[in-house]
N, C-alpha and C positions, 0 to 999 in steps of 0.2 A: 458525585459521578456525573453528575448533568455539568458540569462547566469541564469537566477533566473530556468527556465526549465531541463536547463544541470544539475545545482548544485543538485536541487532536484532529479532529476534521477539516480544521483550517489549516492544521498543519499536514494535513495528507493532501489537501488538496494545491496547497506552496509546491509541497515536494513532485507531484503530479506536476504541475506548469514546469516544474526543473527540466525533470526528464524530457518533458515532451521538448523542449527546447535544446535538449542536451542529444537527445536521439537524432532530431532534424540537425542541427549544425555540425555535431562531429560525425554522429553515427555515419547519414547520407549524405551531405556535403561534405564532407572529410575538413572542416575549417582548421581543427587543431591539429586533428592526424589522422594518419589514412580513413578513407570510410572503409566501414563495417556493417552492409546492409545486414546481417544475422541479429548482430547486436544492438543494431539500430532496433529493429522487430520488436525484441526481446523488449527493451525500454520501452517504448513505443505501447506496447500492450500494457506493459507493467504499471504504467502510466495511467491508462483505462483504469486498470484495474483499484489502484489508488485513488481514483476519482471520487468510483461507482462507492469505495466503501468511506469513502470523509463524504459524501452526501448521503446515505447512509446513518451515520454515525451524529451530522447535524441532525438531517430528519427525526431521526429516535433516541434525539439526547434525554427528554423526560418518560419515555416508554418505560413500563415497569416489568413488561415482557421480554423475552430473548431473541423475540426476528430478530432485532436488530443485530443484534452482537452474533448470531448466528450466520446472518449470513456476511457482514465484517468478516467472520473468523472465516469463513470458507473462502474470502474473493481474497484475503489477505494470505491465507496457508498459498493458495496455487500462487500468489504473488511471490512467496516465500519461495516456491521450488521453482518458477522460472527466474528467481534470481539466484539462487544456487545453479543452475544449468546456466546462466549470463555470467554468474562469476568466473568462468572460466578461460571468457573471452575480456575481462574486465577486472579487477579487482574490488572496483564502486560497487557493483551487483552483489555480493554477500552483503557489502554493507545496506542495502537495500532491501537484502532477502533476512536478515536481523529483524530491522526493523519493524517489518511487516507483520514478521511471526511474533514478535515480542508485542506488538499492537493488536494485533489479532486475537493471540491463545491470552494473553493477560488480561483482556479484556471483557471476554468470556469465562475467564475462571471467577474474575474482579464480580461480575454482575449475578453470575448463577452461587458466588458462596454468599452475596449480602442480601438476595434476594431467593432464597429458599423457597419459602410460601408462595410463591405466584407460579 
């Protein structure tokens, strides 16, 4: 679990630099097509919020306890349902709002069924 934690945090924190990158050039300078400040927002946030849980998820890759995965699961579900409400301005944002939950709720199921006794 402790390298499957690291990997993912690296990789929530890639996919964080995306958005943030993808919100500023499309969303509010419209580079590729029109801007969408709502949407821009929406990534934008989502973005944070993807940060806060891959730094998170580094910090308490050896924890034997469930902060960690706890509150992952919590900044990743409302990741989850602001990208359900983005998806509908985007079609990327489900795929976003998958993700999140699938990292989130799996990750917290993954640690509280191998780790019972703590």
């Amino acid at each position: 679990m402790r390298v499957t934690k690291l990997v993912v945090g690296i990789l929530l924190l890639v996919l964080a630099a995306w958005l943030l990158i993808d919100g500023v050039a499309n969303g509010i300078l419209g580079i590729w097509t029109d801007p969408n400040y709502v949407y821009a927002s929406l990534e934008i946030i989502l973005a944070g919020l993807f940060i806060g849980a891959g730094v998170v998820y580094i910090v308490q890759e050896d924890s034997p306890f469930l902060g960690g995965d706890i509150t992952g699961l919590i900044l990743l579900v409302i990741g989850g349902i602001i990208g359900i409400v983005g998806g509908f301005m985007d079609r990327w944002m489900f795929l976003y709002a998958v993700i999140s939950l699938v990292v989130g709720v799996g990750f917290f199921i993954w640690h509280s069924k191998t780790c019972e006794d703590i």
